[in-house]
C-alpha positions in Angstrom: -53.0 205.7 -147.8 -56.9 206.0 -147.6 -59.3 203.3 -148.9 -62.4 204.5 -150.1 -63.7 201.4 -152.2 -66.1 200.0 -148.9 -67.7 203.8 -148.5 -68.3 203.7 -152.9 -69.4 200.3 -152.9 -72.0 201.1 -150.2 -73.6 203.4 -152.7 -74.4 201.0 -155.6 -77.8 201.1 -156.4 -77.6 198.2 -159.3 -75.1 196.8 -161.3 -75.5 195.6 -165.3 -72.9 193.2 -166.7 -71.3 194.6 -169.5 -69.0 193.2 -173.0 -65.6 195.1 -172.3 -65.6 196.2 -175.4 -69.0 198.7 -175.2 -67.1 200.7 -172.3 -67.8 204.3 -172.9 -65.3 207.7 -171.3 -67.6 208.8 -168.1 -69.5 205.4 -167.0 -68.3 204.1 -163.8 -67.8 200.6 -163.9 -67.0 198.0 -160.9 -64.4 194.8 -162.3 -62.3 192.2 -161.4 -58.6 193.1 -162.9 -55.7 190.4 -163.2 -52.6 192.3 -162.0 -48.6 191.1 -163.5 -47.8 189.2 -160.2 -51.2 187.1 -160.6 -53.4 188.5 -158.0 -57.0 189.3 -159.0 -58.8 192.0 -157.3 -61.9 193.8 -157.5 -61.6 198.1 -158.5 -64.6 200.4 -159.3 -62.9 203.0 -161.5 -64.5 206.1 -163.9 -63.9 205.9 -167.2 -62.3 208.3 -168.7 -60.7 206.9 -172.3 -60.6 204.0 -174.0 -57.4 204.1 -176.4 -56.4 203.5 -179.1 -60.2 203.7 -180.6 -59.4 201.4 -183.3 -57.8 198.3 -181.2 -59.0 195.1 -180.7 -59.4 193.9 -176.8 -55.7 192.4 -176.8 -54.4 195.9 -177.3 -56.7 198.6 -175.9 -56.0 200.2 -172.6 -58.7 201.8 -170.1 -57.6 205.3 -168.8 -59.7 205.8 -165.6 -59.8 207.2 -161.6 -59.8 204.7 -159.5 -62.4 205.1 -156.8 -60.6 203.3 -154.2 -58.5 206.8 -154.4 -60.9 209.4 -154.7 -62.7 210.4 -150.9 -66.0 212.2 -151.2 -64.4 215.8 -151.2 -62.4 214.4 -154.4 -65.6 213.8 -156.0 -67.6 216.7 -154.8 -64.7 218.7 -156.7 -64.5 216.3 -159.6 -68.0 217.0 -160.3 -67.9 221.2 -159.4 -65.0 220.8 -162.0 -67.1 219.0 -164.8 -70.0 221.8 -164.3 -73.5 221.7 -163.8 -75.1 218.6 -166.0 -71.9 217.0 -165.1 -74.1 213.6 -164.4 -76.5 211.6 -166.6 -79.3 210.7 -164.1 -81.8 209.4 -166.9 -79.5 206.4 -168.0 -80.0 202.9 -165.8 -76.2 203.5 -164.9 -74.2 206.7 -163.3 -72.7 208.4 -166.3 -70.6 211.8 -165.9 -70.8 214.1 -169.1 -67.3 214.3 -169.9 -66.7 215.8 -173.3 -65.9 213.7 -176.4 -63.4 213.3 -179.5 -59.7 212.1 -180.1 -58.1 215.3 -178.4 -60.8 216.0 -176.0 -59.0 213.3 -173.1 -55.7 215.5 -173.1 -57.5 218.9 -172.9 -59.5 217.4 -170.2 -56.7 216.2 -168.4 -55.0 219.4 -168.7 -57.6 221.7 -168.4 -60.0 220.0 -165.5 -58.3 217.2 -163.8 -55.1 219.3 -162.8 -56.9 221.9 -161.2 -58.1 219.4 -158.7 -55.0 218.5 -156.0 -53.6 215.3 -155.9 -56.3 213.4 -158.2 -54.3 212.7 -161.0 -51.2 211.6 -158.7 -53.5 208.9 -156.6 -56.4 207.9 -158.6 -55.3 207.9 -162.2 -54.8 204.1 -163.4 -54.6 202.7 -166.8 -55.8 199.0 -167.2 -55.3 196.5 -169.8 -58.5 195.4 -171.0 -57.5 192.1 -172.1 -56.6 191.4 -167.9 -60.3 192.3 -166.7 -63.2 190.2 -165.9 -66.7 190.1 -164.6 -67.4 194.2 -165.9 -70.7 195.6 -164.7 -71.7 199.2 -165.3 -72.8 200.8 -161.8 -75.8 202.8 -160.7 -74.1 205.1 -158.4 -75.9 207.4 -155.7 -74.1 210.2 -156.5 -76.9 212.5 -155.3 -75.5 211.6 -151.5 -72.4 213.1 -152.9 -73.4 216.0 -154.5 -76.3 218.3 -155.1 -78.9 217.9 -157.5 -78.3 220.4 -159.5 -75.2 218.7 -160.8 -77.2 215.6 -162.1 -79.2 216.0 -165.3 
C-alpha cells in the first residue's frame, strides 16, 4: 500500500503547537499517536470531527483522513468535492471549510466523502485523543495541489 506522508510533509510551510483540546473539524494537524501495542509514530491527518462535543480528553475521539493515505489525486478530488472556497487561505494554518453542527459529519460522510473511491476505505482513522502528543496545526501548500480558485 502507498505512503504518501514524505510527499505531504514536504509541503509544510509552518507548524503551531497546539492544546488537543482546541482541535477544530477541517484543520490539518501533524502528531505523534501512541498505538495499543506501544509504538509511537508520527500521522498528519484532516480533521474532520471531534466527538462526543461534550467529553473531556480521556473520552473524546478524533475522526479524521489520514494523509499517509490520501495521494495528490485523492486530494485534488477531496477538495473539487468540498467546492470552490473549500480552503481557508487567510488563517496562519491550512483549514478546509467543511460544514458545521451535530449531524453535519454524517451527511458529509454520506453525501461527499463516498462519492470519492476508496477514501473512506484507506484514509479514514479515528484516534483517541488521550494517546496523542506533540499536536501542531500545519500550514499546508495546498495551492501545489490544487488551483487557486479553490482556496479562499
Amino acid at each position: 500500500m502507498a505512503k504518501f506522508l514524505p510527499i505531504h510533509r514536504s509541503r509544510i510551510l509552518s507548524e503551531v503547537t497546539v492544546a488537543r483540546t482546541k482541535l477544530e473539524p477541517g484543520q490539518m494537524i501533524k502528531f505523534r499517536y501512541k498505538k495499543k501495542n506501544g509504538d509511537a509514530d508520527l500521522y498528519m491527518a484532516l480533521v474532520l470531527s471531534l466527538w462526543p462535543p461534550a467529553a473531556g480528553i480521556r473520552d473524546k475521539v478524533m475522526h479524521a483522513l489520514t494523509l499517509d493515505r490520501v495521494s495528490d489525486n485523492t486530494m485534488r478530488r477531496l477538495v473539487r468535492v468540498i467546492g470552490a472556497g473549500a480552503v481557508d487561505g487567510e488563517s496562519q494554518s491550512t483549514k478546509f471549510n467543511l460544514p458545521k453542527g451535530r449531524s453535519a459529519p454524517q451527511r458529509f460522510y454520506e453525501a461527499k466523502l463516498d462519492t470519492i473511491p476508496n477514501l473512506i476505505n484507506k484514509a479514514y482513522r479515528t484516534y483517541f485523543l488521550k494517546e496523542m502528543t506533540q499536536v501542531r496545526l500545519v500550514d499546508y501548500d495546498i495551492k501545489k495541489v490544487v488551483g487557486s480558485r479553490f482556496v479562499t
